[in-house]
N, C-alpha and C positions, 0 to 999 in steps of 0.2 A: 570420765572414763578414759582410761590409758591403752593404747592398742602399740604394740611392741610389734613393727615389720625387720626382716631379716632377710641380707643374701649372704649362703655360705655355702663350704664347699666347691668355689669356683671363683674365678678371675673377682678383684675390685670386693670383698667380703666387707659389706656393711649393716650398718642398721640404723634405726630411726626409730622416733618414739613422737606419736602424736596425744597429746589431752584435748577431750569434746573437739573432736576436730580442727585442731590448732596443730598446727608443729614446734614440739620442744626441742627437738635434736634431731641431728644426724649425721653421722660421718663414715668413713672410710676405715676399716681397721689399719691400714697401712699408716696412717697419717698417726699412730700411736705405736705399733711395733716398728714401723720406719722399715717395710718390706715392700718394694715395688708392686703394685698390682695385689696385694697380699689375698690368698685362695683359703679356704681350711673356715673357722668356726672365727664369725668375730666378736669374740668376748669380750676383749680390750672396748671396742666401742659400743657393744651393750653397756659394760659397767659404765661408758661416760654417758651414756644418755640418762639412763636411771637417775644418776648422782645430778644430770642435770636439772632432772625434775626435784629433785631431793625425793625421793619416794626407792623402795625396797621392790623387788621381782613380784613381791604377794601384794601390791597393787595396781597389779597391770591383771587385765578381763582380759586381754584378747594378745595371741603372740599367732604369727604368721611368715612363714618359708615363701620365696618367688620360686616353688619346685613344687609340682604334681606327678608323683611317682603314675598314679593312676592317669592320667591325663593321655589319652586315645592310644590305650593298652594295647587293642585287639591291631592297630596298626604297627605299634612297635614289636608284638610278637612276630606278625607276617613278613616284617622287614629282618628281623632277625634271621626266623628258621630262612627266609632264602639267601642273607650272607652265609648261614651256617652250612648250606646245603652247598654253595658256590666254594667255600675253604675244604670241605672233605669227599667233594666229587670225585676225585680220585685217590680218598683213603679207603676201604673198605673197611678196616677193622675200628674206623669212630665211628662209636653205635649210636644210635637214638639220643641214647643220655646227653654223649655232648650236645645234639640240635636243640635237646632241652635246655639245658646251661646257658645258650647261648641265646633264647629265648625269654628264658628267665630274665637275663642280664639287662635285655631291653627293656623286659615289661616290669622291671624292677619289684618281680617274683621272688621269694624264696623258695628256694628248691630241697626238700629233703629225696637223697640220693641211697636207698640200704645196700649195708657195706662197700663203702667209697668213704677212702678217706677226705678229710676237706680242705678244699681249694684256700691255699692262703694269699691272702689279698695284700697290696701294699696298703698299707694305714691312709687314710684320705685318698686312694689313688681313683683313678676313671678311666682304664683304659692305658695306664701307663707301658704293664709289661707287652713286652712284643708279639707273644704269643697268644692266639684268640682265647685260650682259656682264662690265658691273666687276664688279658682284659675283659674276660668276664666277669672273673670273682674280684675286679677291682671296680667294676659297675656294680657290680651287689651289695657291695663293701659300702659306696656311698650310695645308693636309693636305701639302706639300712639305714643310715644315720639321718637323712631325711626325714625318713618316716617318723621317726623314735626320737624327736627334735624335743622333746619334755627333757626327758633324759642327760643329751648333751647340754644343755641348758643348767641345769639342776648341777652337772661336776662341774662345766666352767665356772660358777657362780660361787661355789664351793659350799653349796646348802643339798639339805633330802629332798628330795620329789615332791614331795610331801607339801613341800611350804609355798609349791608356782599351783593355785586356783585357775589360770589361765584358762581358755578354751584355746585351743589351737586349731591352726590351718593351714592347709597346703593351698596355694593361689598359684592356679598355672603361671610359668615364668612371661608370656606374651600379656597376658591378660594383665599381669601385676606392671608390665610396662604402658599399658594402654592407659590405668588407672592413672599413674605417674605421669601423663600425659595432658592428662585432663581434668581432673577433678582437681588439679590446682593452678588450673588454667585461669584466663581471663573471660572465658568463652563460658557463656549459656548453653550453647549446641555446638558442635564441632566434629570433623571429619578429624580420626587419627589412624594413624598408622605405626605399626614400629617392622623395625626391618633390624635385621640381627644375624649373628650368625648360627647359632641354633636355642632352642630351649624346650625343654617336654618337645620333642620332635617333630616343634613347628621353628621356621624361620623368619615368617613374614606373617603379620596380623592386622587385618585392619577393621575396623569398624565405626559407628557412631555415637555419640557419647549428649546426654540429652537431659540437665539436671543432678540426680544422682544417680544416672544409669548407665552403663555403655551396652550396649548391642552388636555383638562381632557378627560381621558382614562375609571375610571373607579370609582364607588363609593360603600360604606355600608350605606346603609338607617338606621333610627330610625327604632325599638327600637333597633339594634344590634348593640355594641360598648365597643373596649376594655379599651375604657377610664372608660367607666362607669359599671364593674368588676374590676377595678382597686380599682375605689373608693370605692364601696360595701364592699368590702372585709378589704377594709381600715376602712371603718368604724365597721366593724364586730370585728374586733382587736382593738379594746380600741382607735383609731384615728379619733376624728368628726370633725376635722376642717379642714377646704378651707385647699388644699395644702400639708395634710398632710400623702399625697402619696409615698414621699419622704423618710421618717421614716419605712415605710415600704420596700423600697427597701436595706434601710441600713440594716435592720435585718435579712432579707432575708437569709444572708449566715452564722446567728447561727443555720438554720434550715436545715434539709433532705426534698427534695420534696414528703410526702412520700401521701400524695395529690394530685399528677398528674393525676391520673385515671380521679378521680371525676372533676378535672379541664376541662379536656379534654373533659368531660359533661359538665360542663358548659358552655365553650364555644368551637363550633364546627367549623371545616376548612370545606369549599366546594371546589368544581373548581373553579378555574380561582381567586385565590386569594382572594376568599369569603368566608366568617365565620358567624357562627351565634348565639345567647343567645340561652341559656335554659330558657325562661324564667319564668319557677318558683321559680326561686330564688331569681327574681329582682320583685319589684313595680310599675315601672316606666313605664310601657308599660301597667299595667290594672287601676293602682291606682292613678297615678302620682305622684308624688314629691315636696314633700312641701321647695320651693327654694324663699330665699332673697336677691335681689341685690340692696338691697338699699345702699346709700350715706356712711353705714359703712362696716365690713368685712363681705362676701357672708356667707350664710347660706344654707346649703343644708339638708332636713331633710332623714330618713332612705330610701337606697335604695336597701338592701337587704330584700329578704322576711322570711318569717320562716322558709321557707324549708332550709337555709342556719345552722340555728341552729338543723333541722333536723338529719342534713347532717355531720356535724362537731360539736355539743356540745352548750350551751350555749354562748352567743355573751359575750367580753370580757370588762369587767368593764372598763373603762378610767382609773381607779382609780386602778385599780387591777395591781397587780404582772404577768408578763409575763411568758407565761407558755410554757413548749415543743410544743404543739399544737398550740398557737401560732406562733413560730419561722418555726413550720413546714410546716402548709399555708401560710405566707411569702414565704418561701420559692417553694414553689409549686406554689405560682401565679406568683414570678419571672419569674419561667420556662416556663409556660402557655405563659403569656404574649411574652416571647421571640420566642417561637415557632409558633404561630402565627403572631406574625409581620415578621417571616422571611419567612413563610409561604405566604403574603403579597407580599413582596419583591421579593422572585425567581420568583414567578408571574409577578412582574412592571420588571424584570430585562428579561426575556424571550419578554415580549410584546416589551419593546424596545430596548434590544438590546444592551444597554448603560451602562457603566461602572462607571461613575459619579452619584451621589445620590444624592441629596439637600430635607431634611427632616425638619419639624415643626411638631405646633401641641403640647398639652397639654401633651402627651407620649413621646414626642421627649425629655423631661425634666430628663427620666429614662435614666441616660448616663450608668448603666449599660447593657441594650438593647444595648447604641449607640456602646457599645467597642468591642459590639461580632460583626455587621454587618460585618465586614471585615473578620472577621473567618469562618463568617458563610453564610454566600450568594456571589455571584458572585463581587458585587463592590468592587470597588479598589479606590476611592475616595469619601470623606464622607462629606459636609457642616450641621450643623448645625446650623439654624440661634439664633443666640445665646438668643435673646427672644421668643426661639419659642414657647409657651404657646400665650395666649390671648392679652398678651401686644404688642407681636409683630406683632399682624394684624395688629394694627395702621402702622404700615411701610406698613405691604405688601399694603396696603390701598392706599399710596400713591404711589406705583410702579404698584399695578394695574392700576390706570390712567393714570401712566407717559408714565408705558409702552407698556401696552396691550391697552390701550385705544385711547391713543396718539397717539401711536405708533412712541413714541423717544426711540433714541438708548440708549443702554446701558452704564453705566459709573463708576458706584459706585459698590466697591468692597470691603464688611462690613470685616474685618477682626478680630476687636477688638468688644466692646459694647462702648464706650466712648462719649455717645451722649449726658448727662445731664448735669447739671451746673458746671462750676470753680469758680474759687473765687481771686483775686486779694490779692497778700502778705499786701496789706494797712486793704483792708475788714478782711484779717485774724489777723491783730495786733489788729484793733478795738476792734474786739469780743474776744480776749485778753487780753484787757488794760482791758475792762468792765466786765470779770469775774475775775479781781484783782490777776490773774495769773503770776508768776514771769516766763519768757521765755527767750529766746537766737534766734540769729539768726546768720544762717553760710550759707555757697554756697551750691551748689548743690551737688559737691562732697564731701562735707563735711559732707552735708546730709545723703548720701548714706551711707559713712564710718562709723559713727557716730552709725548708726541705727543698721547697721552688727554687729557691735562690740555688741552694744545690744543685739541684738537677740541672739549671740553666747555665751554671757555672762549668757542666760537664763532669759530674762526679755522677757515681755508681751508686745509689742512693738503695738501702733494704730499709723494706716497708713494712711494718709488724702492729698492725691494727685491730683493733676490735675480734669476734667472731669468726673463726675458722671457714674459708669454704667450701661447702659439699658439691665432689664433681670435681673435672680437671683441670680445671683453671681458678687460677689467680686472679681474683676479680678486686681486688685493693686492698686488701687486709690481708693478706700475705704473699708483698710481690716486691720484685725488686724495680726499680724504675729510673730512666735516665732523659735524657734528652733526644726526641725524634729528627731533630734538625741535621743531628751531627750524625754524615753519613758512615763514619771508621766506628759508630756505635755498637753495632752487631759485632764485628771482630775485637775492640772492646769485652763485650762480653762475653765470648767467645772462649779469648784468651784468658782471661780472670777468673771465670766462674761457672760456664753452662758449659762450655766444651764440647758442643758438640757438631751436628754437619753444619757446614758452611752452606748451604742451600736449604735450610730450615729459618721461614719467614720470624720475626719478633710483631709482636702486636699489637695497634696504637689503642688506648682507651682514650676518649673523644668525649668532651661535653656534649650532653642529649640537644641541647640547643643548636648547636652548630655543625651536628651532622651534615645537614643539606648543604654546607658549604666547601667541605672537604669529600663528599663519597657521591656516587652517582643513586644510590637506594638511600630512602630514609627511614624506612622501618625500622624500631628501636631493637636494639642484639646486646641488652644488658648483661648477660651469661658467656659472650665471647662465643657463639657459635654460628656467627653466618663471617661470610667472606662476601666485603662487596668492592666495588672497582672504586679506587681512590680517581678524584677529578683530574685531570691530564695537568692541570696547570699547578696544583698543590702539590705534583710528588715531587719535585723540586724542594720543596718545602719540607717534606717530612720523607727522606729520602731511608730510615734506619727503619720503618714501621711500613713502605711500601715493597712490595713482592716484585721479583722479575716483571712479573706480567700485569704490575700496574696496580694491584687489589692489597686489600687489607684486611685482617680476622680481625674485624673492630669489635671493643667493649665500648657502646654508649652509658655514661654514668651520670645520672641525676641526683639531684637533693633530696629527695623523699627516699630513694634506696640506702645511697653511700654516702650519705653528706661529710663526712671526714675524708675522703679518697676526694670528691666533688671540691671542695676547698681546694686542697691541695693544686689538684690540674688548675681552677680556676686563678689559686695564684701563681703558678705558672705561666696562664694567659695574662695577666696583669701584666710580669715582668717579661715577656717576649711579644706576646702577640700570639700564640700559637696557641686553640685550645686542645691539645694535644701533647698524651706523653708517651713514652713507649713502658710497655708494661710486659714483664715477663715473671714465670711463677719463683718465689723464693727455695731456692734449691741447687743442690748442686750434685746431680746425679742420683739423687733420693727423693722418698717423695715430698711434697711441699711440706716445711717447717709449721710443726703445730704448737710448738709451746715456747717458749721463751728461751728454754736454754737450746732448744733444736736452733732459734734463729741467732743465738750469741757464738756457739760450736760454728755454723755454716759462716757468720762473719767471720770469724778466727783465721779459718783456714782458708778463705778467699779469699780474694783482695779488692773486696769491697772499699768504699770511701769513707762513707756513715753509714747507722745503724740509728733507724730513728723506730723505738717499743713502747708506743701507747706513746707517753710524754715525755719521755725520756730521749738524750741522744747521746750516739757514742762515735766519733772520732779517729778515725787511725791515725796513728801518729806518723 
């Protein structure tokens, strides 16, 4: 049986395709249009899964959305009519209809209106235009194509309606992360959580997962959510783009939190693992949010209020110099944030009792939260699902059906991300021959050899291996890698090829073995999602892969996941001593290269050293 999961319409648009319970595919649609964060329908990476199966749309039983229009209706109505009521308090002449409209919009109604012309929507939009009507009929516009997901499906594919058998499904978007969470865990039973910034108008979900079942325990309603203080703040700090939440937690630790007071007003802890907005600092709860998901990268417009500038200072240019006050709210919403998810968590871990965690979710992404959980709350084992962001509901999507729906057993146990394309050494000499590149080609352990001696030698080395990874990091099959030792490494690649801030950490990938030798935690962080404190006497040692503040976003890599990546570092350590490389994603301002000619183009025009594609290697002259 083939179950086809799907997220579209919004930030990171991907999909996945499981057979009896296995995972054939998965990816990102951006990593095939080559669009940042790509939002809108992803077709592009439907058709590669399909083809990865070799099988056609009419043998897939099951297709499923992370989107439940319906999903606690009677409460996005009531949230609605009283923004609606608060926007034309003092208009007299918007009648009824609009509070209706605006009602609709939430509970992703359609509204037939006699004689009223009709509202025209931007194409994929959510809230883009400024106006609350736009962003009505642009919420309508997409819970439409939601619902009617046969449809879109049936033109992207470029077949009739006719030929998709499917049953379809809407899987609330929390639910389809908790799935993702756990049902391709390591874990029998397990405590999950996902924290996000919003989805079906919840932002925080947790519950317990027990076989092939989960059990939600407990939730945070709209407007309250620390995704969405995450990003406010991010964008307060000179950071307006999708994603760029990240940047903020890297710099976090040039700052003193010395804004925790005022954070802890921002956002409040209750009982029972509950918290809540201040919100006059946010828009989004009286004004709404001028938001783009269309076809290119998402758009989110401002979602802190004035009071924020009240409160801390003028909001910081993009363009402007970083200032103490910046680095010192960085750092104070670090804290914030950490204190209430773990606040969160002694909560999910009292209710049940469980010492196993499986967490997602668009916060799950801050792996410096993930490396304190074990310091700092009761669990003793941690999963993260390695796309846990928005792409990865396409999975939980299709283990919500398999397994909670189904209710088949359990089977797949994700350990790596390695869900997207490979490429055949033939297909890679083509796009070779055709960029007039003079190459070589040696074995495998040739390869590996080969590439150490580079890296060790201090060369810029692009790593183009096997299977694609699903999620945002670069886990050895498509990264570039150099030497940890040499501390002018970052600028280095700074200068060459990533260009970007100078206070954004690079990240060591480390043999699973010799963790305990180099980090102070030894819990395995195969996916690149925890940050743990490198040992005081090694950052000397590996000074390009250690952070201001002493720590590392380490990838542990074993033989049973990445044995070709695993070689490689291990020859490495042969010829230094160091099991240790630094690892950063293949790209240069795009997203990670997924095909052969994406990673021959991105060699070209940076100034890369080598270029090593499956077994082949290329040279600059």
């Amino acid at each position: 049986m083939y179950i086809l999961g799907i997220n579209a319409y919004h930030g990171d648009a991907a999909a996945a395709l499981i057979k009896d319970g296995r995972i054939v595919a998965a990816a990102e649609e951006e990593r095939f249009n080559r669009i940042k964060h790509c939002a809108g329908f992803p077709s592009l990476a439907i058709k590669y899964c399909l083809s990865a199966a070799g099988i056609g749309i009419e043998a897939v039983e099951h297709v499923g959305i992370s989107r439940d229009p319906s999903a606690h209706l009677h409460k996005k109505i009531l949230r609605a009519g009283q923004r609606a009521a608060a926007q034309f308090a003092n208009r007299p002449r918007q009648s009824a209809e609009r509070l209706a409209l605006t009602a609709a919009a939430a509970s992703s109604v359609e509204l037939e209106i006699p004689n009223r012309p009709p509202v025209v929507a931007e194409p994929n939009g959510n809230g883009r235009g400024s106006k609350i009507l736009q962003q009505i009929a642009d919420r309508l516009r997409n819970a439409a194509r939601v619902r009617d997901l046969k449809e879109e499906l049936a033109k992207e594919l470029g077949i009739p309606k006719t030929k998709i058998s499917a049953q379809f499904h809407n899987v609330e978007h929390h639910r389809a992360h908790l799935a993702s969470a756990f049902f391709v865990s390591p874990f029998d039973r397990a405590a999950l959580l996902s924290l996000d910034g919003f989805g079906d108008f919840i932002s925080t979900m947790w519950g317990v997962g027990e076989g092939n079942a989960i059990k939600v325990l407990g939730q945070i309603e709209y407007p309250h959510s620390l995704g969405i203080v995450y990003t406010a703040t991010t964008q307060f700090l000179g950071f307006p783009h999708y994603g760029d939440e990240g940047k903020v937690m890297g710099l976090a630790p040039y700052g003193t939190p010395r804004f925790i007071e005022v954070l802890r007003d921002v956002v409040r802890t209750e009982p029972n693992g509950q918290f809540r907005l201040n919100l006059s600092y946010f828009r989004h709860a009286t004004e709404g949010v001028e938001m783009s998901w269309n076809n290119g990268s998402p758009r989110i417009g401002e979602i802190h209020s004035d009071q924020f500038a009240r409160t801390f200072g003028p909001a910081r240019d993009p363009r402007g110099d970083l200032t103490q006050r910046d680095r010192d709210l960085a750092a104070s919403l670090q804290m914030r944030l950490e204190e209430v998810a773990f606040h969160v968590l002694d909560h999910l871990h009292r209710e049940t009792g469980l010492s196993d965690l499986g967490l997602a979710g668009g916060v799950a992404y801050n792996s410096v939260m993930n490396g304190k959980i074990l310091l700092n709350t009761p669990f003793r084992r941690v999963f993260v699902q390695p796309a846990a962001g928005d792409s990865g509901t396409a999975l939980g999507v299709c283990y919500q059906i398999w397994n909670q729906l189904l209710k088949q057993a359990r089977g797949e146990v994700l350990e790596g991300s390695y869900t997207g394309p490979e490429f055949r050494d033939e297909e890679i000499e083509t796009e070779l021959a055709q960029s007039n590149l003079k190459f070589e080609r040696f074995t495998d352990l040739e390869v590996a050899a080969r590439a150490a001696r580079d890296i060790a030698d201090g060369k810029v080395v692009g790593w183009f291996q096997g299977r694609l990874e699903f999620g945002p990091r670069a886990l050895g099959n498509r990264s570039i890698v150099v030497d940890p030792r040499r501390a002018n490494m970052t600028d280095i690649l700074n200068a060459r090829i990533k260009k970007r801030e100078a206070f954004r950490p690079f990240a060591p990938s480390i043999l699973a073995e010799h963790v305990g030798a180099y980090f102070e935690q030894t819990h395995p962080a195969p996916t690149m999602l925890m940050v743990y404190q490198v040992k005081s006497e090694r950052r000397v040692e590996i000074p390009a892969v250690t952070h201001v503040d002493g720590s590392g976003r380490l990838q542990t890599v074993s033989s049973s996941v990445n044995p070709r990546f695993y070689q490689l570092i291990k020859e490495f350590y042969r010829i230094t001593g160091v099991p240790v490389v630094l690892n950063t994603s293949f790209n240069e301002d795009e997203p990670i290269v997924c095909t052969p000619r994406d990673a021959i183009e991105c060699f070209l025009r940076t100034r890369m050293d080598v270029l090593y594609l499956g077994n082949y290697i290329v040279r600059r002259n």
